[in-house]
N, C-alpha and C positions, 0 to 999 in steps of 0.2 A: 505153956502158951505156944512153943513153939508145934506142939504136936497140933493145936488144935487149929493153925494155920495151915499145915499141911494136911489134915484131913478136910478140911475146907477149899484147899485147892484141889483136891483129887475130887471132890464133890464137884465142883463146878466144873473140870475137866471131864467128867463123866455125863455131867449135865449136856455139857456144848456137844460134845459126842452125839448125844441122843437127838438133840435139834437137827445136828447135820442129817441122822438118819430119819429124821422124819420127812426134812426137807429133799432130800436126795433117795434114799432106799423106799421109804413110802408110796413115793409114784409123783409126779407134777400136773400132769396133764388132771382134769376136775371133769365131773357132770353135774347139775344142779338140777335139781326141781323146785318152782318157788310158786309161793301164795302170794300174788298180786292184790296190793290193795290200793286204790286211787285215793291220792290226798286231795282236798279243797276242789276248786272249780271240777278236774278230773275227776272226783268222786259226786259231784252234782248231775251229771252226764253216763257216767257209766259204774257198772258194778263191780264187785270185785271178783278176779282172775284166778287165771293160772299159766307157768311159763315155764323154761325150760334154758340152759346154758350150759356150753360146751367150751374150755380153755386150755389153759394153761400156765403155771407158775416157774417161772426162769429165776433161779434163784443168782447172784452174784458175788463172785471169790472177792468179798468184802466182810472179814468178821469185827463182829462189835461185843461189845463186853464180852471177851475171852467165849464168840461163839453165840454167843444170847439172844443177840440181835443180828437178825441177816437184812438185808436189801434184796429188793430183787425188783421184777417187772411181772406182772400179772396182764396178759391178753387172753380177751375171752374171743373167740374165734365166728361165735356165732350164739347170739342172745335173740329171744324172741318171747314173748308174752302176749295174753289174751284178754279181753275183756266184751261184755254185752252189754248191752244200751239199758239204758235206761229212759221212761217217758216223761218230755218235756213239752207242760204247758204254756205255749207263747201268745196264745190270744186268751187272757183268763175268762169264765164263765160269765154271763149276765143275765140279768131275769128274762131275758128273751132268747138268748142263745147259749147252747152249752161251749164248754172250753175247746179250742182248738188245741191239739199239743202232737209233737213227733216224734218219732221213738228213735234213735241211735243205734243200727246193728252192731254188729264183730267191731272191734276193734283191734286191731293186730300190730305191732310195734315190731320190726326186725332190725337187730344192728348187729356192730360188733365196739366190742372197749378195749381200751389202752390206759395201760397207765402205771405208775411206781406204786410198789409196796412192799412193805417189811412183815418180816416174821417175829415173832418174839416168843420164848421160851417161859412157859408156867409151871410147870414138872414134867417129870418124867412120860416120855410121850405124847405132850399135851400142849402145843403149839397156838397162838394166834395170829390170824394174819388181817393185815388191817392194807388198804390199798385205794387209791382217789384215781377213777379212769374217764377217758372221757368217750361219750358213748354215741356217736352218731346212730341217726335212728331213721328208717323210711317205716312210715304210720300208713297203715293201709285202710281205712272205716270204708266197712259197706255195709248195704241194706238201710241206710238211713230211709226213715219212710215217713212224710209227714203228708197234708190233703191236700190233695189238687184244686189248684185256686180255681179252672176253670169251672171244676163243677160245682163252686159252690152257689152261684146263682140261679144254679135251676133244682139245689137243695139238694143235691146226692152227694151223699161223702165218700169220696174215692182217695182210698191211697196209691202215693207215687216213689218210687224211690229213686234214691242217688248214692253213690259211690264218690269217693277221694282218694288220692295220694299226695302226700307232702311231706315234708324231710324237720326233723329235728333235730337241733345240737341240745346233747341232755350231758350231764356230769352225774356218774353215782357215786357215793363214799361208802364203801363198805368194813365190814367187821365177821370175819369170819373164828370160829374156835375148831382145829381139827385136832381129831385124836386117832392115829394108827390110819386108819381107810376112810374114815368116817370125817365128816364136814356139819356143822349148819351153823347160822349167823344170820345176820342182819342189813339190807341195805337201803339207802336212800338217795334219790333220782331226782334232780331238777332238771326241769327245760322245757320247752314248751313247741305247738306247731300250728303252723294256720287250714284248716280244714278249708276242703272247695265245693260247696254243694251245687248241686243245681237249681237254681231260682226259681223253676219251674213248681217245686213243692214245698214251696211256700207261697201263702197268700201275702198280695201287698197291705200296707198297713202293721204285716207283722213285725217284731223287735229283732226277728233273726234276716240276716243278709246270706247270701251267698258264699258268702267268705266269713271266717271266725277262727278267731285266735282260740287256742285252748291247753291249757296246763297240763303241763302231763305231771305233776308232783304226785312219786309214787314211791311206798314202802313195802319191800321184797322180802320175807320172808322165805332164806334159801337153805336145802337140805339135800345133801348130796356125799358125791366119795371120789379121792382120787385115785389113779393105776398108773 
């Protein structure tokens, strides 16, 4: 019994070892590439994406089960994703008139995250890191293009467009699995921001305003490495 407590400890000393090194000799600093994909209202409006993040993982001389569990801080330095419009009908069709609807150009979301997170140890070389940041966001939408209400009374359909910027507080919760250099995981994004179009291209009468709230709930499919 007693051997097989001591070989049990030298297992899990060799264990804790290999977390330190992956957390430390491995590299901290991260690149990611991720597949955007818009949840709910956000995916009624635009399509799905692609993005890109650049960090870093701080880890802290705090160990937990003899090494297994670290703490650390996780800042991503510079986050950015993309998305294209999708076309929305706001005046529906009638037997006398076809649908009025406007299409949503780029969509471009830039920030940066903060926040706590932990590593944890699965075997040998093979870590996960789990981390809740919070992610201010400046949203950039251009090319929205819907019809010019002046021309519709002499019946030529002209597009106009409009541009926005406006600021989001978003929260992500992620899950990432790294092995040696190698990353990919999971994340998810709430928050939301109010877009400023120009009133100009839209017709009155229509359901959309000038102003509009809109969801960003979005799921990040992330795959990357760190150095």
């Amino acid at each position: 019994m007693k051997k097989i407590v001591l070989i049990g400890m030298a297992l899990i000393t060799m264990f804790s070892s290999n977390i330190k090194a992956q957390m430390e000799d491995a590299g901290q600093n991260y690149v990611k590439l991720q597949f955007v994909q818009p949840l709910g209202e956000y995916n009624d409006f635009y399509n799905s994406g692609f993005g890109a993040e650049f960090g870093r993982m701080f880890p802290l001389n705090f160990d937990i089960a003899d090494g297994l569990i670290m703490p650390g801080l996780d800042i991503t330095f510079i986050s950015t994703q993309f998305n294209t419009g999708k076309e929305y009908e706001y005046i529906p069709a009638t037997s006398l008139t076809p649908a009025l609807a406007t299409k949503s150009g780029l969509l471009w979301n830039l920030g940066v995250k903060l926040g706590p997170m932990v590593t944890i140890g699965i075997t040998d070389g093979l870590v996960a890191d789990f981390s809740i940041q919070y992610d201010p966001t400046v949203v950039f939408s251009l090319g929205r293009k819907g019809i010019d209400a002046d021309k519709l009374a002499t019946g030529v359909v002209k597009e106009k467009s409009a541009s926005s910027v406006s600021f989001a507080h978003r929260i992500g919760i992620k899950g990432d699995i790294r092995y040696t250099h190698f990353l990919f995981g999971l994340e998810f994004v709430l928050g939301s921001t109010t877009l400023h179009y120009n009133h100009s291209i839209i017709p009155e009468g229509a359901s959309l305003t000038d102003e509009t709230s809109l969801g960003l709930g979005t799921l990040l499919l992330n795959f990357g490495f760190t150095f």
